[in-house]
C-alpha positions as MATLAB code, in Angstrom:
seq = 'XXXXXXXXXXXXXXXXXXXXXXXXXXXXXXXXXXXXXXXXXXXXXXXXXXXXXXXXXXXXXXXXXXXXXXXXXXXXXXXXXXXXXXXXXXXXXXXXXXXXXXXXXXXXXXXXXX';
ca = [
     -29.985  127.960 -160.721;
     -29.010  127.536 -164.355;
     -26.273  130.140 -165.602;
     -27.043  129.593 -168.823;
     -27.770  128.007 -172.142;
     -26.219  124.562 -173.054;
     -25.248  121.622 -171.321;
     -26.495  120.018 -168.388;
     -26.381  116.503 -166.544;
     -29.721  115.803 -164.774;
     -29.116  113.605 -161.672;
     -31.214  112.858 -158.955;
     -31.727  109.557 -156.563;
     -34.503  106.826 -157.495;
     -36.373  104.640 -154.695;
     -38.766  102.387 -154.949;
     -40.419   99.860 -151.542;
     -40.673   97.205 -153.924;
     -37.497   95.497 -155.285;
     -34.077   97.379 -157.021;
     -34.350  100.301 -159.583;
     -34.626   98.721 -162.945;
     -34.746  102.026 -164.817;
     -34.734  105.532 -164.388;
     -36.738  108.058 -167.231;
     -36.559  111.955 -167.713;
     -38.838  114.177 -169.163;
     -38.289  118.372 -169.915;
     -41.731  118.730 -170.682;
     -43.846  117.938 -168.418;
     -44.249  114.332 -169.176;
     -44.903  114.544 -172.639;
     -42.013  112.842 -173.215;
     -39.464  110.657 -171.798;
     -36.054  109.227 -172.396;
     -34.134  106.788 -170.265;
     -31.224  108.028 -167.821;
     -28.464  106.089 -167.178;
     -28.184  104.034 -163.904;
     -25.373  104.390 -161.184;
     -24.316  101.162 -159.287;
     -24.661   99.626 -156.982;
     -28.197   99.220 -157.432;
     -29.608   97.028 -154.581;
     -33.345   96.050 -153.201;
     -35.102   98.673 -151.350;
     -31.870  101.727 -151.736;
     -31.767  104.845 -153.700;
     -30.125  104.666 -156.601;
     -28.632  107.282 -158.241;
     -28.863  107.767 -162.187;
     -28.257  110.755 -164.633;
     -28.702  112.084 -168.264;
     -27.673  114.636 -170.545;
     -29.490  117.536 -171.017;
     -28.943  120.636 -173.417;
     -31.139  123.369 -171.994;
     -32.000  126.221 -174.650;
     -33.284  129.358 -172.663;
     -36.757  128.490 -172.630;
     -39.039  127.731 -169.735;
     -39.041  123.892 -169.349;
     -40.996  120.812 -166.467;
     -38.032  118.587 -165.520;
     -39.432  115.094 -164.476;
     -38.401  111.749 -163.486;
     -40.112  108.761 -163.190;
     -38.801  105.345 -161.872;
     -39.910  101.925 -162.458;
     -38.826   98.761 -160.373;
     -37.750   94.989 -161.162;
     -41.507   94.038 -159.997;
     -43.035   96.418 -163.110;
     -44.549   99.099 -160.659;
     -43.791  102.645 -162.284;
     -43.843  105.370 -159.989;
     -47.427  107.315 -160.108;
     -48.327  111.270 -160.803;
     -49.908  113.092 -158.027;
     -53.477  112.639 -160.031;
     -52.964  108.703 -159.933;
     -51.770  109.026 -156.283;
     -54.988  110.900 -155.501;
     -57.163  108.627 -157.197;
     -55.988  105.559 -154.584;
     -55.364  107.724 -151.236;
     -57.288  110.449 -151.874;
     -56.714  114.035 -151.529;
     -55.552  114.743 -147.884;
     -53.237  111.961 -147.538;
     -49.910  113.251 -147.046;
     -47.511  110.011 -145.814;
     -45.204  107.685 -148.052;
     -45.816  110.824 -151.199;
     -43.631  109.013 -153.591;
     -45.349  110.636 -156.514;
     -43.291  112.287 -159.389;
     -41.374  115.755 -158.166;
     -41.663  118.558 -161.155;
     -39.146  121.193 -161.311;
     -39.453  124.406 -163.207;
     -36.655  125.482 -165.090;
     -37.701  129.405 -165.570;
     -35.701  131.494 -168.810;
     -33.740  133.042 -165.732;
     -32.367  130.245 -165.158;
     -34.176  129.984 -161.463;
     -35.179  126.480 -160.530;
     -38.366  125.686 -158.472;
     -40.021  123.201 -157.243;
     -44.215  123.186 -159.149;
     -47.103  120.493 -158.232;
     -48.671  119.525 -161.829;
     -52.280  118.685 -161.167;
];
């Protein structure tokens, strides 16, 4: 739950099967747009890493995203790209991008984009 207005750090944990974390990016809307968050060591083969960025929230309804990508290049995949390899009732190993919903109450929830 957001209080209010302002100034928030995003932070979350990044994982990839691959190889180490070589960068973390956030989007507020939806994916339209990303920018990179900063990394938190150590960052080591096959561990969650933990990164964060700055955030100034301004009341209105907003998609929080983040997206990793690995040292071998693979960047982690929407539920639509996820879908087009496994298919739809494949439920194991989901490591598809997690969208939150930041509503203008503040309330936080957890939304599936298609």
């Amino acid at each position: 739950m957001l209080l209010d207005k302002g100034f928030y750090n995003i932070s979350g944990p990044a994982w990839s099967g691959r190889g180490k974390i070589a960068k973390v990016d956030v989007s507020v809307d939806g994916g339209r747009n990303w920018r990179p968050a900063r990394l938190e060591g150590p960052v080591m083969a096959k561990c969650l890493t933990r990164f964060n960025i700055d955030w100034v929230w301004d009341g209105k309804p907003a998609i929080v995203q983040s997206r990793a990508t690995d040292e071998t290049g693979h960047i982690q995949p929407t539920y639509r790209q996820n879908r087009a390899v496994r298919g739809s009732r494949s439920i194991y190993h989901n490591n598809s991008i997690q969208s939150w919903l930041v509503q203008e109450s503040g309330e936080v929830k957890n939304v599936q984009l298609s």
